[in-house]
C-alpha positions in Angstrom: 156.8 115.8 50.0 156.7 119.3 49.3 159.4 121.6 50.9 159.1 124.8 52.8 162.0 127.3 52.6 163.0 130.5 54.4 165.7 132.6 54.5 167.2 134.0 57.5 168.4 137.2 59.0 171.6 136.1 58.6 171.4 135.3 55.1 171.1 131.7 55.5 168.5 129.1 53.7 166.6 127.2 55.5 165.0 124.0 54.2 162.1 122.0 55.6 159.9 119.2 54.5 156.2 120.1 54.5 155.1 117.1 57.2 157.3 118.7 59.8 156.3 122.3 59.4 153.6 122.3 61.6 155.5 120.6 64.2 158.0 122.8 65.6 158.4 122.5 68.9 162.2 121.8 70.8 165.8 122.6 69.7 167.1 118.8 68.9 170.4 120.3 67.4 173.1 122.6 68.9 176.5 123.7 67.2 179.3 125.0 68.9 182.8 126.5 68.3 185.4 125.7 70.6 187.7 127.4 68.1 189.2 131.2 69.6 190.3 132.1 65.8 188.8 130.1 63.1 185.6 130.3 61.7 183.5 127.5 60.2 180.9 126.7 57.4 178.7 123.5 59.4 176.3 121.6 57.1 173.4 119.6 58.6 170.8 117.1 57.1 168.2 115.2 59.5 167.4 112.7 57.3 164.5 109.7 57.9 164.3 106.8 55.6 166.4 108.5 52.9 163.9 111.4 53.1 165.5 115.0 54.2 163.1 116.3 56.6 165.6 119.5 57.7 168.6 121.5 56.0 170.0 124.1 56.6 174.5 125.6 56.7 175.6 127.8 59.4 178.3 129.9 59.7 180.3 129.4 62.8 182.4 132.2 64.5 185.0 131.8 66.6 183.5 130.4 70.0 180.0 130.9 69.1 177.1 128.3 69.7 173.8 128.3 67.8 170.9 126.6 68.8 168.0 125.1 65.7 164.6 126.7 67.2 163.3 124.4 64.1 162.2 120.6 65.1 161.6 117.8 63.8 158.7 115.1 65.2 160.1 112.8 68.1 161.9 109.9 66.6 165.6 108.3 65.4 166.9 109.9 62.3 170.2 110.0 60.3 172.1 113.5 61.1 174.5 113.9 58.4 176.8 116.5 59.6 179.9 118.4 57.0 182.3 120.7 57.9 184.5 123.1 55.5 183.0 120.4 52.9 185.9 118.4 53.6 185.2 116.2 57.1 181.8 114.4 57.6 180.0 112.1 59.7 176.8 110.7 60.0 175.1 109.4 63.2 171.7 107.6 64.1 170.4 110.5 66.9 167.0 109.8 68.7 166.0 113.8 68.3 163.0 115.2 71.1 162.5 117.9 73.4 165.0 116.9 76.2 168.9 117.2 76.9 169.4 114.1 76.0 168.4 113.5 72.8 170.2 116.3 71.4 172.2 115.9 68.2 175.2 118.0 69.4 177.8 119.3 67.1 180.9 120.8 68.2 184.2 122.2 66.4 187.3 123.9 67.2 191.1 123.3 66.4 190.6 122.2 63.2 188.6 119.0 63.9 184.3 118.3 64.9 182.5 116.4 67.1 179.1 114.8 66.4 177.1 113.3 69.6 173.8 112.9 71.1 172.9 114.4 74.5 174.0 117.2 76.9 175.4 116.1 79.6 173.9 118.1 82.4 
């Protein structure tokens, strides 16, 4: 598959495969920072059948929450998720347009949290 990139505003790279670029649609992943001094470098791959279908690193300030306007089609992927690139974690995450399939990523006080779903 060939693979789209684009580089943000805040200097970030952005990379996704070509069969999802026309599909962009909900916000299936959401970082935060619980963290009041400590800023962090967040990794995430949505990967289905070993095939990355979104990248992309973000730069976490101190209690800051970003939200991925990017999407990928409704189904179950891997998330792989890295932090500092020393902790990781992978999870099976059904990803679509509502709260509750949300991959949900969430640091502060020196450890993370990968989950599916907001809890309303």
């Amino acid at each position: 598959m060939r693979e789209q990139q684009t580089t943000e505003s805040d200097g970030s790279v952005v990379r996704t495969n070509s069969r999802i670029a026309d599909r962009q649609k909900a916000t299936p992943v959401i970082l935060r920072s619980y963290d009041h001094q400590c800023a962090y470098d967040v990794h995430v791959e949505i990967v289905d059948d070993g095939e990355t279908l979104f990248e992309n690193r973000y730069y976490l300030q101190p209690v800051q929450t970003k939200c991925e306007t990017r999407s990928v089609p409704d189904g179950t992927y891997d998330v792989h998720v890295s932090v500092d690139n020393t902790d990781s974690a992978v999870m099976e995450c059904r990803l679509d347009s509502t709260a509750a399939h949300t991959a949900v990523i969430e640091v502060g006080n020196g450890t993370f949290a990968l989950s599916e779903g907001l809890a309303n």
